[in-house]
N, CA, C and O atoms as a Tripos MOL2 file, in Angstrom:
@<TRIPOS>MOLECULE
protein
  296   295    74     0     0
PROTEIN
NO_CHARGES

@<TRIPOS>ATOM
      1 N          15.9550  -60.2370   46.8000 N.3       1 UNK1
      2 CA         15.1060  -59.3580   47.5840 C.3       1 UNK1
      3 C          15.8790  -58.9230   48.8200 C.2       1 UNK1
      4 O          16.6180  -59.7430   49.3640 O.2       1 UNK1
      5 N          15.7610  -57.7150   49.2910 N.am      2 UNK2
      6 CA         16.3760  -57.2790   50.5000 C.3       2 UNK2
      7 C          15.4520  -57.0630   51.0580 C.2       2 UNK2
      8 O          14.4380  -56.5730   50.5630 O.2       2 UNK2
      9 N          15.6450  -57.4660   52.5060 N.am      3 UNK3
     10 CA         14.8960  -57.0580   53.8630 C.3       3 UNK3
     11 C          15.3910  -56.2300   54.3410 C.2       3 UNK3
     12 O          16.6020  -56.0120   54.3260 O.2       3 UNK3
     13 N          14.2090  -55.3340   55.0810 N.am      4 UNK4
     14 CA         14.8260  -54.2460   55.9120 C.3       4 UNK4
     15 C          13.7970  -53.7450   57.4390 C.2       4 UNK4
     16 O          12.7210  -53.1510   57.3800 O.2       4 UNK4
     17 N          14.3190  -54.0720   58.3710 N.am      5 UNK5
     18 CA         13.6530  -53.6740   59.7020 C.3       5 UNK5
     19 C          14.1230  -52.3790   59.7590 C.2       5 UNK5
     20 O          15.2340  -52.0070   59.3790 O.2       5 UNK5
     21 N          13.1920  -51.6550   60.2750 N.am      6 UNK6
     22 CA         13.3380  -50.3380   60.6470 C.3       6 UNK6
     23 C          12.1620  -50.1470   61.8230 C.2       6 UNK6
     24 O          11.1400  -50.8130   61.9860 O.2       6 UNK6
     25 N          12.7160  -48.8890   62.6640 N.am      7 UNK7
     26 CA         11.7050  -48.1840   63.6840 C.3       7 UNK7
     27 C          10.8020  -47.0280   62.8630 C.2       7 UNK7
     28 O          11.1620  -46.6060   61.7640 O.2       7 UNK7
     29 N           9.8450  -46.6700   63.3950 N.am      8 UNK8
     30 CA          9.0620  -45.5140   63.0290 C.3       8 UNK8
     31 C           8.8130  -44.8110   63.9370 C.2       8 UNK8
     32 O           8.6410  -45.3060   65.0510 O.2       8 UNK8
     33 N           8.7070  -43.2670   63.6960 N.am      9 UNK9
     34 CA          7.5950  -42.2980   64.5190 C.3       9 UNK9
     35 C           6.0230  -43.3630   64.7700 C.2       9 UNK9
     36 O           5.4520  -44.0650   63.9340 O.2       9 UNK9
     37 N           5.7480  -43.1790   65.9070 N.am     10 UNK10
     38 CA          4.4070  -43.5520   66.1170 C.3      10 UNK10
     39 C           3.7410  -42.6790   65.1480 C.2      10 UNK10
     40 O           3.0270  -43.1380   64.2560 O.2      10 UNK10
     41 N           4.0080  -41.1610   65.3410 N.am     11 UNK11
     42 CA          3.1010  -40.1990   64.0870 C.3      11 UNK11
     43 C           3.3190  -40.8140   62.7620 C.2      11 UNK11
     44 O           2.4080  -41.0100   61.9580 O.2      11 UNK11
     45 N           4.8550  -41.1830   62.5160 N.am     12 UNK12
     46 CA          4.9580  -41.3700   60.9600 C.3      12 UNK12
     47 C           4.2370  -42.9640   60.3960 C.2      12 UNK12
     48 O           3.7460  -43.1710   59.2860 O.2      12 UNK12
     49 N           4.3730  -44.0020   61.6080 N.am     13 UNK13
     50 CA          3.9350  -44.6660   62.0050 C.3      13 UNK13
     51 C           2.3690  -44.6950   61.3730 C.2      13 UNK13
     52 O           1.9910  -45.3940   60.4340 O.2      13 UNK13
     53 N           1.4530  -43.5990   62.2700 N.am     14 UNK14
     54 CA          0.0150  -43.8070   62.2640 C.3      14 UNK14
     55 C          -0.1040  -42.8500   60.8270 C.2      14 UNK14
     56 O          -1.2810  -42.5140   60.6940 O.2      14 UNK14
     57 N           0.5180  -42.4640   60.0280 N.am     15 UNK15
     58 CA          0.3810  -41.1200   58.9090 C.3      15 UNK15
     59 C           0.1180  -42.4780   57.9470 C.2      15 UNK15
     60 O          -0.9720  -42.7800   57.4630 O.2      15 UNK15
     61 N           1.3830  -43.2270   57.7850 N.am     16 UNK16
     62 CA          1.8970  -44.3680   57.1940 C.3      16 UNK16
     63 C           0.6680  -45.3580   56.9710 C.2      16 UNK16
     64 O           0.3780  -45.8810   55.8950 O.2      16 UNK16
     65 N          -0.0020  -45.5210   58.1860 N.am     17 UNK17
     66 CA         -1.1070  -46.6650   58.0510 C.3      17 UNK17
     67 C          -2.3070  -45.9950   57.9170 C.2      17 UNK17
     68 O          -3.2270  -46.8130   57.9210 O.2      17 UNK17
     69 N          -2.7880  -44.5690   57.7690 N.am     18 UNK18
     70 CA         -3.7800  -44.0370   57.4550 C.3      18 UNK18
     71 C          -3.7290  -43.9660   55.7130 C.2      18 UNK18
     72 O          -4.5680  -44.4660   54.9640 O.2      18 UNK18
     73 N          -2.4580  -43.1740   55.2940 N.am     19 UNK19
     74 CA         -2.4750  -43.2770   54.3730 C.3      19 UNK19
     75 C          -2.9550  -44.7110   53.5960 C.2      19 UNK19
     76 O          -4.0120  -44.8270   52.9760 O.2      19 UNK19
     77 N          -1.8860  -45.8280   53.7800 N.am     20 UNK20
     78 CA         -2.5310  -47.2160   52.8010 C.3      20 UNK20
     79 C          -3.6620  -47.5400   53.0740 C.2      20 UNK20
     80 O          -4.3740  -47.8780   52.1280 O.2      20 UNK20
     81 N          -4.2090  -47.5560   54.3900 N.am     21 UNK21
     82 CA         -5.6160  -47.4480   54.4620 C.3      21 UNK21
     83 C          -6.6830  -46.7340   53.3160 C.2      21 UNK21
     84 O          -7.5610  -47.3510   52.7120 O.2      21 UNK21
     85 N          -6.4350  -45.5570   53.2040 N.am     22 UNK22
     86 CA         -7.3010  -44.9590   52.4160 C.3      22 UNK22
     87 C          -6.5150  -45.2690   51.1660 C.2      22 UNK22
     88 O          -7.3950  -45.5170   50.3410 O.2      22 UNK22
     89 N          -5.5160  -45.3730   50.6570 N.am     23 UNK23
     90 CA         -5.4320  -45.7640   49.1270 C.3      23 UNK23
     91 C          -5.3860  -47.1250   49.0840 C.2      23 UNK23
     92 O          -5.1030  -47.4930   47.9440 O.2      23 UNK23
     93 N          -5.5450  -48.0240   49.8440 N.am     24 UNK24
     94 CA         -5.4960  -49.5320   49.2330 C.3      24 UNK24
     95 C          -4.4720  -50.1040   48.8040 C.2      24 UNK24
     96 O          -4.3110  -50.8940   47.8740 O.2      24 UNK24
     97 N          -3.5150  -49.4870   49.8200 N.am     25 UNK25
     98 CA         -1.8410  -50.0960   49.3310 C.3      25 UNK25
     99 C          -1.6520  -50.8020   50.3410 C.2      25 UNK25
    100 O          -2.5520  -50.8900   51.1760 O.2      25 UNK25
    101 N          -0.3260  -51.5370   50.5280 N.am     26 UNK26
    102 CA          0.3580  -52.2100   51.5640 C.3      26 UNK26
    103 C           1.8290  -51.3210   52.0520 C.2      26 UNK26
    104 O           2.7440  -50.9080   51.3400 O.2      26 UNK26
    105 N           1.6730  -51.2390   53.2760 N.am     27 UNK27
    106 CA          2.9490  -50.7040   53.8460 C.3      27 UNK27
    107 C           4.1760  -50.5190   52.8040 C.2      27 UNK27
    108 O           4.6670  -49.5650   52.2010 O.2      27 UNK27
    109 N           4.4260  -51.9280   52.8990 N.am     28 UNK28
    110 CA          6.4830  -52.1360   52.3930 C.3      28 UNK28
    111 C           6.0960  -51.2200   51.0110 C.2      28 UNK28
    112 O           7.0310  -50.5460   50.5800 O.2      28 UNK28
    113 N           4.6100  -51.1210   50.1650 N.am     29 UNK29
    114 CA          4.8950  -50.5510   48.5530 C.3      29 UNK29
    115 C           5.0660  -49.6040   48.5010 C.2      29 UNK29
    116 O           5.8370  -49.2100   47.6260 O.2      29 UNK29
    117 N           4.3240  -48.4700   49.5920 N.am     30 UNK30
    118 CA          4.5030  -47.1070   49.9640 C.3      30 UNK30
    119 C           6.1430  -46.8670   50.1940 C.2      30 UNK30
    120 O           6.8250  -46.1450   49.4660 O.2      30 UNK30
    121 N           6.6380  -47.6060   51.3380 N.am     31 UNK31
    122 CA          7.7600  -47.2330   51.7920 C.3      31 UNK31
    123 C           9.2100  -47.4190   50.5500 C.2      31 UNK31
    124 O          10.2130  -46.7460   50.3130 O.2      31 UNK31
    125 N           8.6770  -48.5870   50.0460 N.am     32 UNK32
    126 CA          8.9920  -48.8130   48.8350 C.3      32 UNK32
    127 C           9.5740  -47.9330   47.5360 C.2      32 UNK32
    128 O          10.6730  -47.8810   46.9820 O.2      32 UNK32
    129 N           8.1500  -47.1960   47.3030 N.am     33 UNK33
    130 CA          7.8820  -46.3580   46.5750 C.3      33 UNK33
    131 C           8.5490  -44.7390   47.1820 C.2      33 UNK33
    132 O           9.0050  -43.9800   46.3260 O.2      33 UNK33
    133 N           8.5590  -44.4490   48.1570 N.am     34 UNK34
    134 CA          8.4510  -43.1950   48.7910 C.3      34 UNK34
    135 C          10.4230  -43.3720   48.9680 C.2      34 UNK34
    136 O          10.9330  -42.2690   48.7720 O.2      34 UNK34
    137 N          11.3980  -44.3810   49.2490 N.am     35 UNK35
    138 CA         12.2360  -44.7400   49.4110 C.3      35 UNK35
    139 C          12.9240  -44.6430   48.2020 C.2      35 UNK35
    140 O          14.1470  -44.4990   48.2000 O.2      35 UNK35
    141 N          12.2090  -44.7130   47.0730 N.am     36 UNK36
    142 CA         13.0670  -45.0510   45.6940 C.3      36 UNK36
    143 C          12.9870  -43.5860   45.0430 C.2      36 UNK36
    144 O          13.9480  -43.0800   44.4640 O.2      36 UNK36
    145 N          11.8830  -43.0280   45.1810 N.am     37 UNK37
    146 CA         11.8030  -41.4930   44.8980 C.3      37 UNK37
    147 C          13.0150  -41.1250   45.8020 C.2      37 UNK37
    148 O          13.8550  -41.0550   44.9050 O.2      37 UNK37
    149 N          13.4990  -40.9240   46.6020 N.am     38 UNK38
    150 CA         13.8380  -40.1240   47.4100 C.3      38 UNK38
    151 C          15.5870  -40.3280   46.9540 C.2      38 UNK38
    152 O          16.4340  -39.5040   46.6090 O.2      38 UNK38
    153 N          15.6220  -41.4890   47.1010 N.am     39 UNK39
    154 CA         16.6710  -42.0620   46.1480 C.3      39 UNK39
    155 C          17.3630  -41.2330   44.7710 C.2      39 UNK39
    156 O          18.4830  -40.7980   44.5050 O.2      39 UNK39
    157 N          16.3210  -41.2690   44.2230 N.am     40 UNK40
    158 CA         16.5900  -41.1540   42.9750 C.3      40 UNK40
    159 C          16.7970  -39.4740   42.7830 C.2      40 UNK40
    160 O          17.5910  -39.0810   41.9290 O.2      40 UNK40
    161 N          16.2020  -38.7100   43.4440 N.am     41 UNK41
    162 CA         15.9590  -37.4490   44.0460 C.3      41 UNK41
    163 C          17.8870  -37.0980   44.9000 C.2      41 UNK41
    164 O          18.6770  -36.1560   44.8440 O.2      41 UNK41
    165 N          17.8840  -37.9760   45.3450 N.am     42 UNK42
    166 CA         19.4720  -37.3590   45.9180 C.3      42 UNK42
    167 C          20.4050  -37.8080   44.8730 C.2      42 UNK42
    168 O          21.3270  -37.0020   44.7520 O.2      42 UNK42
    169 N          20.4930  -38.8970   44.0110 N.am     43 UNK43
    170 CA         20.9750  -39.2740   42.7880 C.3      43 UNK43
    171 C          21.2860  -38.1030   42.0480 C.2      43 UNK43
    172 O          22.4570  -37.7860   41.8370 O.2      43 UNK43
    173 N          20.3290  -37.4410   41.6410 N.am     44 UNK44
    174 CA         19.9320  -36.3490   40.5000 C.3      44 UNK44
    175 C          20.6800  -35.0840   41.0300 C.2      44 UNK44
    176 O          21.5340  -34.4510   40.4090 O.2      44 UNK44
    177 N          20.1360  -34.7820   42.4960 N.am     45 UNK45
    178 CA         20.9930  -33.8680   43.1940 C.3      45 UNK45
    179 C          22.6570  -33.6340   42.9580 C.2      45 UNK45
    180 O          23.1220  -32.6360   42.4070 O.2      45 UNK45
    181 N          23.2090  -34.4130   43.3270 N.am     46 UNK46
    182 CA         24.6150  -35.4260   43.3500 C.3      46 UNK46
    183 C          25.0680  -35.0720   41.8500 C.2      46 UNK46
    184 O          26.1170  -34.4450   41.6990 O.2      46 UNK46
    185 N          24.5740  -35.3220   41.1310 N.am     47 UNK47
    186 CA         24.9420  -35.1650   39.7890 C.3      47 UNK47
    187 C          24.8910  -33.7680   39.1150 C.2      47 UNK47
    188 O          25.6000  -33.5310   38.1370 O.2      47 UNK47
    189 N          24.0830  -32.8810   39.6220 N.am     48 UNK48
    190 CA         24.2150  -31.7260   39.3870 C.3      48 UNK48
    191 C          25.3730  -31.1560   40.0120 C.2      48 UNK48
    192 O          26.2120  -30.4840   39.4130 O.2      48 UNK48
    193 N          25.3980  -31.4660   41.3430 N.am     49 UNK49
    194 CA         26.6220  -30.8910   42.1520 C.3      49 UNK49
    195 C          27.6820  -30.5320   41.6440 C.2      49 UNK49
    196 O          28.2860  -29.4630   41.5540 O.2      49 UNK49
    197 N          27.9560  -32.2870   41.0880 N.am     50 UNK50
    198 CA         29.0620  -33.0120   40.4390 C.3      50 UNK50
    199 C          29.4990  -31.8400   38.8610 C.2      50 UNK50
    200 O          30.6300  -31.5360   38.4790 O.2      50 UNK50
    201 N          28.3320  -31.4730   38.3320 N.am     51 UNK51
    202 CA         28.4610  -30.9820   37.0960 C.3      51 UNK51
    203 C          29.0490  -30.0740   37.4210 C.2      51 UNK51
    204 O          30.2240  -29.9990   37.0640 O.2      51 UNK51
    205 N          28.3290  -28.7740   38.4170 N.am     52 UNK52
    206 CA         28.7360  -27.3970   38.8690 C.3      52 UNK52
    207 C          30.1300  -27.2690   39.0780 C.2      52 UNK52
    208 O          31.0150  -26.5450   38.6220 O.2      52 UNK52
    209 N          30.0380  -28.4960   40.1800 N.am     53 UNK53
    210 CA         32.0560  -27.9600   40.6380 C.3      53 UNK53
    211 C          32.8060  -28.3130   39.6360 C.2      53 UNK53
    212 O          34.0160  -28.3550   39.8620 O.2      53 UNK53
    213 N          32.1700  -28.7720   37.8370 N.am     54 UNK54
    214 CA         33.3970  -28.7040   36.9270 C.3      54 UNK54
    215 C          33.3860  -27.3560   36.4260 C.2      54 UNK54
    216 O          32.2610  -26.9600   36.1200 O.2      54 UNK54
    217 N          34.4370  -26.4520   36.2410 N.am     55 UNK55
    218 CA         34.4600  -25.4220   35.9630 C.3      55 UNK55
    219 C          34.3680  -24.9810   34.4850 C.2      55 UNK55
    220 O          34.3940  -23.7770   34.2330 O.2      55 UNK55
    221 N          34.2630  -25.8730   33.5160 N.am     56 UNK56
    222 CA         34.0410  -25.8060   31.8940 C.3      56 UNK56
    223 C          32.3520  -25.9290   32.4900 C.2      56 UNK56
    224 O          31.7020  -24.8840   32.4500 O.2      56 UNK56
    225 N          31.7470  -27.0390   32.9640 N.am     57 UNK57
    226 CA         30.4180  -26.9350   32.6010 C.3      57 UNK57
    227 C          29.7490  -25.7400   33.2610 C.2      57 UNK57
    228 O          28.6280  -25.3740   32.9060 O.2      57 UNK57
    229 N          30.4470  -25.1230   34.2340 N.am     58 UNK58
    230 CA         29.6790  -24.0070   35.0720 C.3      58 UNK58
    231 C          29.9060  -23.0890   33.9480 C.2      58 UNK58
    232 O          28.8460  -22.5710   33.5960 O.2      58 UNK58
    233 N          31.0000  -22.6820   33.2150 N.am     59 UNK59
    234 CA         31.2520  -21.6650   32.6830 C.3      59 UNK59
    235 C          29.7750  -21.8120   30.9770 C.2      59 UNK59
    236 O          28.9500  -20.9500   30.6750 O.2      59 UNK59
    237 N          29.9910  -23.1180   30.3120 N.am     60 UNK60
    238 CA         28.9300  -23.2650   30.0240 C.3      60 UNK60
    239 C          27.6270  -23.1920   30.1610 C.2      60 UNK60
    240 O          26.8990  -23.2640   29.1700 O.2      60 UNK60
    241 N          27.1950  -23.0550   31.2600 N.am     61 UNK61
    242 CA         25.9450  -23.0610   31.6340 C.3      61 UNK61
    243 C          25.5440  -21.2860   32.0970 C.2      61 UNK61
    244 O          24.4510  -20.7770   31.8490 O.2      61 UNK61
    245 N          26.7940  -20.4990   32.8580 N.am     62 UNK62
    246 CA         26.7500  -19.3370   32.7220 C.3      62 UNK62
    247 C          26.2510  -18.7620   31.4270 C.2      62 UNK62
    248 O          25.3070  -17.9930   31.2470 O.2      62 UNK62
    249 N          27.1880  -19.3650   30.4560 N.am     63 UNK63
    250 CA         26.6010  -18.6060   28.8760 C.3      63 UNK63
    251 C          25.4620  -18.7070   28.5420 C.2      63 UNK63
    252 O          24.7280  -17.8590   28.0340 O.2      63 UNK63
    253 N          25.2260  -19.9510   28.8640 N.am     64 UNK64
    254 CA         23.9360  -20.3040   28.2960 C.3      64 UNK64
    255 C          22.7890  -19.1280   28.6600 C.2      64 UNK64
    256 O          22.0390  -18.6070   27.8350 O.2      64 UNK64
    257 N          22.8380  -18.8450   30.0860 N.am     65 UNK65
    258 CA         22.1400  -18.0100   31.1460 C.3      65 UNK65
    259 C          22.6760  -16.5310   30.9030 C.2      65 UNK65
    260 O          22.0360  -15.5850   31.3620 O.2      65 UNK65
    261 N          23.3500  -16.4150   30.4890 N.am     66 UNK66
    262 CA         23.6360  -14.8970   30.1770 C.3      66 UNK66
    263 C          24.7620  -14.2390   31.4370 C.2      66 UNK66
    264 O          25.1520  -13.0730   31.3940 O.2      66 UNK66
    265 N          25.0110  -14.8330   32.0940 N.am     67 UNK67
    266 CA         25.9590  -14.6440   32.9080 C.3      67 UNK67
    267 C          27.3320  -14.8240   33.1130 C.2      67 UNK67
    268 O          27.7970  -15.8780   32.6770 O.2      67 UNK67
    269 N          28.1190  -14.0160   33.6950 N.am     68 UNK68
    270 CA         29.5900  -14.1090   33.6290 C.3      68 UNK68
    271 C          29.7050  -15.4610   34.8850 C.2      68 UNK68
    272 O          28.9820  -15.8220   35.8140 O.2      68 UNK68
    273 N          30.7900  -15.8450   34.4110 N.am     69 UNK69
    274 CA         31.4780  -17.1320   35.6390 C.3      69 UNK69
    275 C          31.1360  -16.4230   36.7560 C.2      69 UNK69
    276 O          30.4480  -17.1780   37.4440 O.2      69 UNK69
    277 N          31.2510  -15.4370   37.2550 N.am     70 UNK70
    278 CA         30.7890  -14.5180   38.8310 C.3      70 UNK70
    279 C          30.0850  -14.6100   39.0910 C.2      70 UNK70
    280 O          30.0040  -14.9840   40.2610 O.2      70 UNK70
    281 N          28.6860  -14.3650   38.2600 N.am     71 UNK71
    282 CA         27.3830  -14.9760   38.5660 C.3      71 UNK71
    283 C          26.6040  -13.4020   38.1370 C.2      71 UNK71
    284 O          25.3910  -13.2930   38.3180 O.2      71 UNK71
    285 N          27.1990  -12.5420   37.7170 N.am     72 UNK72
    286 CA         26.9370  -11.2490   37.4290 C.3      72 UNK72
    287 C          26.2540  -11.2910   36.1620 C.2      72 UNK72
    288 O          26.7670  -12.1870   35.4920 O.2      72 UNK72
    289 N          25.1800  -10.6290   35.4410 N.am     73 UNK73
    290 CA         24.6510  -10.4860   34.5120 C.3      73 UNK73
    291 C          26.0220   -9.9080   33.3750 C.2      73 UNK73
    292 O          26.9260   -9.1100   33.6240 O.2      73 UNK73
    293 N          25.8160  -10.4380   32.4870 N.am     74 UNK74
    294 CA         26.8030  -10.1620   30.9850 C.3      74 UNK74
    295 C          26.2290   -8.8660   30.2790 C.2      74 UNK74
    296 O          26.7290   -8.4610   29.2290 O.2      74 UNK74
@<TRIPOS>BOND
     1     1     2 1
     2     2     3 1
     3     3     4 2
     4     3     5 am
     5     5     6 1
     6     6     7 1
     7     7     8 2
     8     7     9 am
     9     9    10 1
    10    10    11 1
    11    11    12 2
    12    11    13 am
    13    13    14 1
    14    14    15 1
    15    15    16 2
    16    15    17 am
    17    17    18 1
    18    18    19 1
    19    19    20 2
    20    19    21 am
    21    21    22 1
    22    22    23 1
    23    23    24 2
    24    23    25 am
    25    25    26 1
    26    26    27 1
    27    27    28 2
    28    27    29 am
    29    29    30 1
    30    30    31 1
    31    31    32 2
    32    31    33 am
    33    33    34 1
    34    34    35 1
    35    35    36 2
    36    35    37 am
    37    37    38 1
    38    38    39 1
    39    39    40 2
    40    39    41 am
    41    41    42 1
    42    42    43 1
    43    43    44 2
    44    43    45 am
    45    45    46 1
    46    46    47 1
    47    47    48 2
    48    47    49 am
    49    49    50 1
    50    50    51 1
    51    51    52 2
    52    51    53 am
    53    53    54 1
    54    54    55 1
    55    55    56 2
    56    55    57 am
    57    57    58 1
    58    58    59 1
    59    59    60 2
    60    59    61 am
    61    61    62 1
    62    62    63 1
    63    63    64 2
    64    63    65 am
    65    65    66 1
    66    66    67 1
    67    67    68 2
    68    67    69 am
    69    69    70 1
    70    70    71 1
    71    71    72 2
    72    71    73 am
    73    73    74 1
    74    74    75 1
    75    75    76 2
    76    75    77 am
    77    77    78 1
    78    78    79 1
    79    79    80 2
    80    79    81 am
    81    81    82 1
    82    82    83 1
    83    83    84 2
    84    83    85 am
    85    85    86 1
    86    86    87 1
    87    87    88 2
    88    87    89 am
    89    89    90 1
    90    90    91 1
    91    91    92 2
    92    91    93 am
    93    93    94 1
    94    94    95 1
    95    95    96 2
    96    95    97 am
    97    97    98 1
    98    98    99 1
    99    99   100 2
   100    99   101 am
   101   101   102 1
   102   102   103 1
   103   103   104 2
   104   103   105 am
   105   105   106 1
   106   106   107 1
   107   107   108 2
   108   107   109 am
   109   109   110 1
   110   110   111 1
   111   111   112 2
   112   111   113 am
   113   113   114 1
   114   114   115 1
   115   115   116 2
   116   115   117 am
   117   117   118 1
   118   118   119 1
   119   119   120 2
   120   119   121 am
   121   121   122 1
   122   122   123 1
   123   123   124 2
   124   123   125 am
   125   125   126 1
   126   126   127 1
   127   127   128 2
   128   127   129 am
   129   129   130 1
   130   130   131 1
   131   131   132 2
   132   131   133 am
   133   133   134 1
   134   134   135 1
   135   135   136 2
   136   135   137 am
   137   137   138 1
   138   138   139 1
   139   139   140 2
   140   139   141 am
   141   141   142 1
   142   142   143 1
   143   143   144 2
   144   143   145 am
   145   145   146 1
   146   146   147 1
   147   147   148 2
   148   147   149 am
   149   149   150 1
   150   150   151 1
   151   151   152 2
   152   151   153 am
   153   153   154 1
   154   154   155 1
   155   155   156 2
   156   155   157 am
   157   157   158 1
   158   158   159 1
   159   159   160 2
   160   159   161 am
   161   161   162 1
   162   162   163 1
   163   163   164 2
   164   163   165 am
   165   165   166 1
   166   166   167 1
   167   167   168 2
   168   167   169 am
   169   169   170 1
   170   170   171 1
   171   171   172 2
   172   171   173 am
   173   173   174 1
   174   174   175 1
   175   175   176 2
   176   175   177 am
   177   177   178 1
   178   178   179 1
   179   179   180 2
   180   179   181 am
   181   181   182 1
   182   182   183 1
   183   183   184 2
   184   183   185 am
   185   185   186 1
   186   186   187 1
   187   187   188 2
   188   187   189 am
   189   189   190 1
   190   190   191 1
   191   191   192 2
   192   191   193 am
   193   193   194 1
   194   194   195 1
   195   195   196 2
   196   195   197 am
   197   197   198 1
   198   198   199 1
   199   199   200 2
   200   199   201 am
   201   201   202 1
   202   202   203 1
   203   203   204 2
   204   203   205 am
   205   205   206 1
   206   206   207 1
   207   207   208 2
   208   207   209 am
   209   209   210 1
   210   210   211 1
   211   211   212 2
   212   211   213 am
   213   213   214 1
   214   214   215 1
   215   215   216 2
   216   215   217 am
   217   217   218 1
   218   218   219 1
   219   219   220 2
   220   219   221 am
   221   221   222 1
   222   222   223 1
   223   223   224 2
   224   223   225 am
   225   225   226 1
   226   226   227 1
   227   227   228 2
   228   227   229 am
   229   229   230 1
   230   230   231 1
   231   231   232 2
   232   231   233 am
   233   233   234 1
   234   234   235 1
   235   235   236 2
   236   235   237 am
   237   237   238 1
   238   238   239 1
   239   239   240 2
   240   239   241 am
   241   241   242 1
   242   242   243 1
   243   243   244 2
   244   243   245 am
   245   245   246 1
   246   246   247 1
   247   247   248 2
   248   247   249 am
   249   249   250 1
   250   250   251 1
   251   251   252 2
   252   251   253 am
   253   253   254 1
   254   254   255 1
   255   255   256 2
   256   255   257 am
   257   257   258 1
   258   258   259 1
   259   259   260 2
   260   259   261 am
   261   261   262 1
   262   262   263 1
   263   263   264 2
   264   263   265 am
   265   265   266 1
   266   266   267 1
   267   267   268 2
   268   267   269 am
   269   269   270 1
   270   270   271 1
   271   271   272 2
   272   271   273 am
   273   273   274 1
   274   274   275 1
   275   275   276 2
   276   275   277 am
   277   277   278 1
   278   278   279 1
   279   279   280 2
   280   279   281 am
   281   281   282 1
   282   282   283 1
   283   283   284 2
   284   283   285 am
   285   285   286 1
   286   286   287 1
   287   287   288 2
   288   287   289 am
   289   289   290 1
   290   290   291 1
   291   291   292 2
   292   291   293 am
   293   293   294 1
   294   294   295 1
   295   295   296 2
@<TRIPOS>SUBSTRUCTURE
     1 UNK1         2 RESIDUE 1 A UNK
     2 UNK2         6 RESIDUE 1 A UNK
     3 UNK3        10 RESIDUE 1 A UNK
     4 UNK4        14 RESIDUE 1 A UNK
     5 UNK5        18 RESIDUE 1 A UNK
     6 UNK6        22 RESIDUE 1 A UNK
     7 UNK7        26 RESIDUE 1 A UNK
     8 UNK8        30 RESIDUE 1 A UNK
     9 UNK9        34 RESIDUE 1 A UNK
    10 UNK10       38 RESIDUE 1 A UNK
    11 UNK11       42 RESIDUE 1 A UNK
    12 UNK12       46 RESIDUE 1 A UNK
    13 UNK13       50 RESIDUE 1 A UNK
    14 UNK14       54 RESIDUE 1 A UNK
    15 UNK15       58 RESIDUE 1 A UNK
    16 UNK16       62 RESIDUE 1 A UNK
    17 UNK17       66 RESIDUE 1 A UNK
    18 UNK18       70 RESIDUE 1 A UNK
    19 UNK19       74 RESIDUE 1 A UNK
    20 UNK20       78 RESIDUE 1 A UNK
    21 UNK21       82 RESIDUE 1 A UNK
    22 UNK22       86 RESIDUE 1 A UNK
    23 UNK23       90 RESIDUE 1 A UNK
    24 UNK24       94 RESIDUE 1 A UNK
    25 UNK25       98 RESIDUE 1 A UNK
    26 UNK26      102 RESIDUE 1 A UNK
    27 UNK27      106 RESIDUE 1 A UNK
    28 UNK28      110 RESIDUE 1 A UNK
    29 UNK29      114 RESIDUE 1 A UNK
    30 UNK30      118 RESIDUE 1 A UNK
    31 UNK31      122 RESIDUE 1 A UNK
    32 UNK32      126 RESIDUE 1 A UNK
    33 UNK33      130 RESIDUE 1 A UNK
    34 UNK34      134 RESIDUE 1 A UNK
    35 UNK35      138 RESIDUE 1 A UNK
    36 UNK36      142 RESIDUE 1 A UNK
    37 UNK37      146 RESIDUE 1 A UNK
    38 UNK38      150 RESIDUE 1 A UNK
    39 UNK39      154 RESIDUE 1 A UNK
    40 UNK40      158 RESIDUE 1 A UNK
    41 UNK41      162 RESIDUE 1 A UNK
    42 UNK42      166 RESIDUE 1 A UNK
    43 UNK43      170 RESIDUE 1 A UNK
    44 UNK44      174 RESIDUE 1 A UNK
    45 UNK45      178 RESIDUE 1 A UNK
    46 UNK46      182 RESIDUE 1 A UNK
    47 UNK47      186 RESIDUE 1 A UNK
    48 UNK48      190 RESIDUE 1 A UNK
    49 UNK49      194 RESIDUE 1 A UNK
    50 UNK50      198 RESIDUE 1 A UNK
    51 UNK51      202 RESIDUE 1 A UNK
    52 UNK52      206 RESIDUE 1 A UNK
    53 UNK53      210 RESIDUE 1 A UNK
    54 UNK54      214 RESIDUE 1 A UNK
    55 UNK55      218 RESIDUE 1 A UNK
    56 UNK56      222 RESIDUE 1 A UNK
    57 UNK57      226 RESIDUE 1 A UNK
    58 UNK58      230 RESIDUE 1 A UNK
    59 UNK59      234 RESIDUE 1 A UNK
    60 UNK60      238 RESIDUE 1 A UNK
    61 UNK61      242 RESIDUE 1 A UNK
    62 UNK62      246 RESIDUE 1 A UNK
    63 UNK63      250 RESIDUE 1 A UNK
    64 UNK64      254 RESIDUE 1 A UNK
    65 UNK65      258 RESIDUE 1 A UNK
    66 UNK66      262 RESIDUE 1 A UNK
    67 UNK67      266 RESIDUE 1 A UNK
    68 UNK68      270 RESIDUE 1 A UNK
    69 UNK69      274 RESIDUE 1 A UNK
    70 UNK70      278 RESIDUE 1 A UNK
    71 UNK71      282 RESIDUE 1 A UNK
    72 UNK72      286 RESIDUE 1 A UNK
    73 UNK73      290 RESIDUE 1 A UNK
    74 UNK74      294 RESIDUE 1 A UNK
């Protein structure tokens, strides 16, 4: 298990404890939860990037799309 202290916005803070309030969660599961999305979300990002700047898969994916490597309609 990892621990983790962190500061908050008082706003993000009071958003944070309104929210589990009204859904019946606990803090750390939200942050938890909201932390691993976000995660996984720049992961996915990253990997697209990664794909683009290869120049076979861009050129692939142009075709696919109907477009020249320029970005110009075919």
């Amino acid at each position: 298990m990892y621990r983790l202290n962190c500061h908050l916005t008082d706003d993000l803070g009071d958003r944070l404890a309104n929210y589990c309030e009204r859904a019946g969660m606990m803090k750390v599961s939200v942050v938890s939860m909201a932390l691993d999305q976000y995660l996984k979300e720049q992961e996915a990002r990253c990997k697209l990037l990664e794909q683009l700047s290869d120049p076979a898969k861009m050129a692939e994916i142009c075709k696919i799309m109907g477009l020249s490597s320029s970005g110009s309609e075919v």
